[in-house]
C-alpha positions in Angstrom: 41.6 41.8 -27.7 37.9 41.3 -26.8 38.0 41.3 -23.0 34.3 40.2 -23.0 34.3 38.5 -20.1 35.6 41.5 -18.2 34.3 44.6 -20.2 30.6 43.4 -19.5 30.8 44.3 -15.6 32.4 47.8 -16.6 29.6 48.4 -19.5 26.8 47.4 -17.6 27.9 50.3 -14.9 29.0 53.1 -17.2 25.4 52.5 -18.5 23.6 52.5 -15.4 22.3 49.2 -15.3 24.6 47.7 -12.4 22.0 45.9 -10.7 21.3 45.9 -6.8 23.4 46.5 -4.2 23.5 43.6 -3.0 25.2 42.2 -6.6 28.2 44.9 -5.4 28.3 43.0 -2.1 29.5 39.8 -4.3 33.0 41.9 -4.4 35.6 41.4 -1.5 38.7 43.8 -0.7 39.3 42.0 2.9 42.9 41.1 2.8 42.3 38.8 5.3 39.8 36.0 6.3 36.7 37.5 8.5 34.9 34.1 8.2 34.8 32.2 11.9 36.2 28.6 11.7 32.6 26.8 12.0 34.2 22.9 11.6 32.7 21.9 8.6 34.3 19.4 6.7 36.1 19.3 3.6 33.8 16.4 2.2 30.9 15.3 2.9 28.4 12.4 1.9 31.0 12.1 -1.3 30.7 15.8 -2.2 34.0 17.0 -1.6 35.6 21.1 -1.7 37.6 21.2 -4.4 38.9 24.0 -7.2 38.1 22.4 -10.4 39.7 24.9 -12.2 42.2 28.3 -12.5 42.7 29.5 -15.6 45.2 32.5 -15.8 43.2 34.6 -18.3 45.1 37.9 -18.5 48.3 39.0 -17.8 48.1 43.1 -16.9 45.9 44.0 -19.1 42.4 44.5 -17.7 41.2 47.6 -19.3 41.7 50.5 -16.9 38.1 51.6 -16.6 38.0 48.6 -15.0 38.6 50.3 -11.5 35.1 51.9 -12.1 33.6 48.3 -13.1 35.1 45.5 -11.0 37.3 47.1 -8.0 39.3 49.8 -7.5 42.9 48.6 -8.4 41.6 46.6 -11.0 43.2 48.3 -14.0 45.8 47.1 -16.0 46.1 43.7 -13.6 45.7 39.9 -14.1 42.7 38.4 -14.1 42.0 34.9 -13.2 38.4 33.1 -12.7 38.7 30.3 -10.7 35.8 27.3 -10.8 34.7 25.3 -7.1 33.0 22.2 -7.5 30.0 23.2 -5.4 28.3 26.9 -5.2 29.8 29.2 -2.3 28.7 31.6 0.2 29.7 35.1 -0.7 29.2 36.2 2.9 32.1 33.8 4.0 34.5 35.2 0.6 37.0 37.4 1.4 40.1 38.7 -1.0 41.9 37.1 1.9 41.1 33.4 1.7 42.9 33.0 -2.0 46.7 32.3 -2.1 48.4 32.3 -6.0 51.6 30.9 -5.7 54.1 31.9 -8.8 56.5 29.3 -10.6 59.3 31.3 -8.6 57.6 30.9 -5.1 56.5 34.3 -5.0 53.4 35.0 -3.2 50.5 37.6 -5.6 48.7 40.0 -4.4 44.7 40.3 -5.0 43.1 44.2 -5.5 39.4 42.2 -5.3 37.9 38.8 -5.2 34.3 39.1 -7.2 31.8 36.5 -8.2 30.2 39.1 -11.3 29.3 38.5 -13.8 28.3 34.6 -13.0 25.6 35.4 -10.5 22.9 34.1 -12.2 21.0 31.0 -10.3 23.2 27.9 -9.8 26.2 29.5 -11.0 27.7 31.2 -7.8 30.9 28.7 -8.5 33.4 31.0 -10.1 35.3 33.9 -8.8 37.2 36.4 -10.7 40.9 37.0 -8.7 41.9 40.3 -9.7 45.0 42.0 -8.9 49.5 40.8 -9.5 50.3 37.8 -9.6 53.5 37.0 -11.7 53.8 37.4 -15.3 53.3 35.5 -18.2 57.2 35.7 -19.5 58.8 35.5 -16.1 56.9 34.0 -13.3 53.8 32.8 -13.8 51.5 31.9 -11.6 51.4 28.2 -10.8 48.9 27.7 -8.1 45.7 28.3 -6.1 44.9 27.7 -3.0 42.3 28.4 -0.2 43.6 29.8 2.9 40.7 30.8 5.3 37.7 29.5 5.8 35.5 29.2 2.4 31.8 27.9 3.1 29.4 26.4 0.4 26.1 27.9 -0.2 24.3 24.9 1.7 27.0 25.2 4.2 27.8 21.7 4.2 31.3 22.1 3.0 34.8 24.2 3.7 37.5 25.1 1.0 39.9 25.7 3.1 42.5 23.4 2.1 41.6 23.7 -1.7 44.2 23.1 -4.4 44.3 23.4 -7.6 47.3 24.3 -10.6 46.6 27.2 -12.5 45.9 26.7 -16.2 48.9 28.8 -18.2 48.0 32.1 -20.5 48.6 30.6 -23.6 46.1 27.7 -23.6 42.6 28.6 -24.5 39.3 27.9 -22.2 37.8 24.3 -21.1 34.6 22.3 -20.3 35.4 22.4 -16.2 31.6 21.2 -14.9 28.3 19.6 -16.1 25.0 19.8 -14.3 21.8 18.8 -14.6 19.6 22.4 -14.2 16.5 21.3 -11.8 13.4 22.2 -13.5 12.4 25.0 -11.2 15.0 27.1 -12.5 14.5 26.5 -16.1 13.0 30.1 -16.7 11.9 29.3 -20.6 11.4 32.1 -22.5 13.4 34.8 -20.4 15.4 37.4 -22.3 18.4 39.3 -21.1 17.7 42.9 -19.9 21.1 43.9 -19.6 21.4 43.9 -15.5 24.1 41.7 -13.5 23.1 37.9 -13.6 20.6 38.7 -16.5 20.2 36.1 -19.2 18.0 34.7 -21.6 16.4 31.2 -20.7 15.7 27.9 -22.7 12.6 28.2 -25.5 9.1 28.2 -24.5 8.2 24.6 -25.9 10.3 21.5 -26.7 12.3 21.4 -24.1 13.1 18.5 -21.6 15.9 18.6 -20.0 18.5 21.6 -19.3 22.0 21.0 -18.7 24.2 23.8 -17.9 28.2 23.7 -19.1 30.9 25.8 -17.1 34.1 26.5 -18.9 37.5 27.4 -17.4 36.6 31.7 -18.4 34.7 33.6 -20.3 34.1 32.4 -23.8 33.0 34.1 -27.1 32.8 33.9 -31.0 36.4 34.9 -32.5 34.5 37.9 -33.5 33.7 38.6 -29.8 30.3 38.1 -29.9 28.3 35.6 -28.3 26.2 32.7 -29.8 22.9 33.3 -30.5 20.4 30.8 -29.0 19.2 29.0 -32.1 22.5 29.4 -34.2 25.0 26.4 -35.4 27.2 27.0 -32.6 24.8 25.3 -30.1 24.9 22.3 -32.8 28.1 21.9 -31.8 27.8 20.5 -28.3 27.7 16.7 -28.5 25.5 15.5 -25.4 25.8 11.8 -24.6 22.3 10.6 -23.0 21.4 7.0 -22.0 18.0 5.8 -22.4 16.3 3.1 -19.5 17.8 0.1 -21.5 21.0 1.4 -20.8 21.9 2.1 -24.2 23.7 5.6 -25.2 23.2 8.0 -28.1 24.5 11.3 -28.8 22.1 14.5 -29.5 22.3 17.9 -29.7 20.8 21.0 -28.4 17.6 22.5 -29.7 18.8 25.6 -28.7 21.2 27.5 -25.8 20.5 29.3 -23.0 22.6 31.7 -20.5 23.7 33.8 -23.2 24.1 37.7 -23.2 25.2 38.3 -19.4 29.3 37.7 -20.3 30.0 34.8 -18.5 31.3 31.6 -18.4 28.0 29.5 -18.3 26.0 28.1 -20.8 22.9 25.7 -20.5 22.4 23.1 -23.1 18.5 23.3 -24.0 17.7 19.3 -25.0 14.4 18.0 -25.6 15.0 14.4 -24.7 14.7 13.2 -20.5 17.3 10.6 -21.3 19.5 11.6 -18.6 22.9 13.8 -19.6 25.9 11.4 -19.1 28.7 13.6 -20.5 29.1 16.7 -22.7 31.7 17.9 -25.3 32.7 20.6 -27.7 35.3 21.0 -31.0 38.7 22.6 -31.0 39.0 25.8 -32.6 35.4 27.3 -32.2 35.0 30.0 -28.9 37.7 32.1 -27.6 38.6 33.5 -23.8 39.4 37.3 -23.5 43.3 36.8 -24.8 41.9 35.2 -28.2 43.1 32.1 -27.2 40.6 28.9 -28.8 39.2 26.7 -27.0 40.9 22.9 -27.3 38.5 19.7 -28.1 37.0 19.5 -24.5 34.7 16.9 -22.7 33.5 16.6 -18.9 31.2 14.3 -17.4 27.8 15.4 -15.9 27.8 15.8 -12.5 24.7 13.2 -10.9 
């Protein structure tokens, strides 16, 4: 088993290159919600706090060195990233605020909440729970759902309330969010340097429009690498744009970006400004951390 999604936080600190401190203050141990009930409303000028996704990606068996690399506790437990629909406030995330419910009513328990390793710009939407709760065979878990108070990054919005079923071991990963990436955050021609949130950007020329994909985990190649920016892979996305006329087409990256940093994010590198309507991806092509391939997927992009 690859564990790619996972093993990246604990390489990139066994090598020394973990990054700031203030990527470590993206972890929570708080067992209980610290955040002060501020009022703010579950939806707002139609952007609503919701969990898009939870997908139940191992069952006891992060890798024991990961009590160096994610939290202490972390070893040999489940791990589970969950997907919001808007970017949240680390400052108002606590271990605390996340309640998985098993198929048997059973309550889990979390070791650490941590946003690593999507911490790269526009992608502070998915959290890694880490810690019991239930097993595969016997009780699996069945449900998320946000118990304290869970701010947005604009702090416009609160999860608390938030809902959402988790997605069973056995399935493998989804398309769970589209987005168009605004141009000041394109960074063309970045490469990855190894450090948290590090990744390499769109090309230099050619491009005209980003779109960044989330999936339900961490995704690789079945041979647990990732895609490289210019390879077939990339092909494989199927963007549907629609030109002023209102007629649709289908193209296909030039190239990816958000590659090399281990997590769930990829950004779709086009070189038309037909605006993105909706993205998918084949069956059978990238894997999460318990091999499992991903299904034929397609989401919408979010306006």
């Amino acid at each position: 088993m690859k564990n790619t999604y996972y093993t990246v936080l604990i390489t990139l600190l066994l090598i020394g290159c973990q990054g700031s401190e203030s990527d470590f203050a993206l972890t929570s141990y708080e067992q209980i919600d610290s955040t002060a009930d501020s009022a703010l409303p579950r939806e707002v000028n139609g952007q609503s706090a919701e969990l898009l996704s939870a997908f139940f990606g191992l069952d006891n068996n992060l890798p024991r060195t990961a009590n160096r690399g994610i939290c202490e506790g972390a070893g040999n437990a489940d791990g589970m990233p969950i997907v919001f629909s808007a970017e949240i406030d680390h400052t108002t995330m606590q271990a605390g605020d996340f309640q998985i419910t098993t198929a048997g009513g059973e309550i889990g328990s979390l070791a650490c909440v941590t946003l690593r390793p999507a911490i790269d710009e526009g992608e502070l939407r998915t959290a890694l729970l880490v810690g019991e709760y239930g097993s595969a065979d016997a009780d699996p878990p069945v449900s998320v759902k946000i118990v304290g108070n869970l701010h947005a990054l604009d702090q416009t919005l609160n999860f608390k309330g938030a809902e959402v079923a988790v997605t069973p071991l056995e399935p493998g990963p989804s398309l769970v969010f589209a987005e168009v990436v605004p141009e000041s955050s394109w960074h063309l021609g970045r490469e990855s340097d190894g450090s948290w949130g590090s990744s390499n950007g769109c090309p230099t020329s050619g491009v005209a429009q980003v779109v960044r994909v989330v999936w339900a985990g961490g995704v690789t190649l079945e041979n647990g690498e990732e895609p490289d920016s210019g390879d077939a892979v990339g092909q494989l996305y199927q963007v549907m744009v629609e030109a002023a006329d209102g007629s649709t087409r289908t193209v296909t990256p030039i190239a990816l970006g958000d590659l090399h940093d281990g997590d769930n994010n990829h950004e779709l590198c086009l070189d038309t400004d037909d605006p993105a309507v909706s993205v998918s991806f084949p069956a059978g092509i990238l894997t999460d951390p318990n091999d499992d391939l991903n299904p034929a997927t397609r989401i919408p992009v979010s306006p």
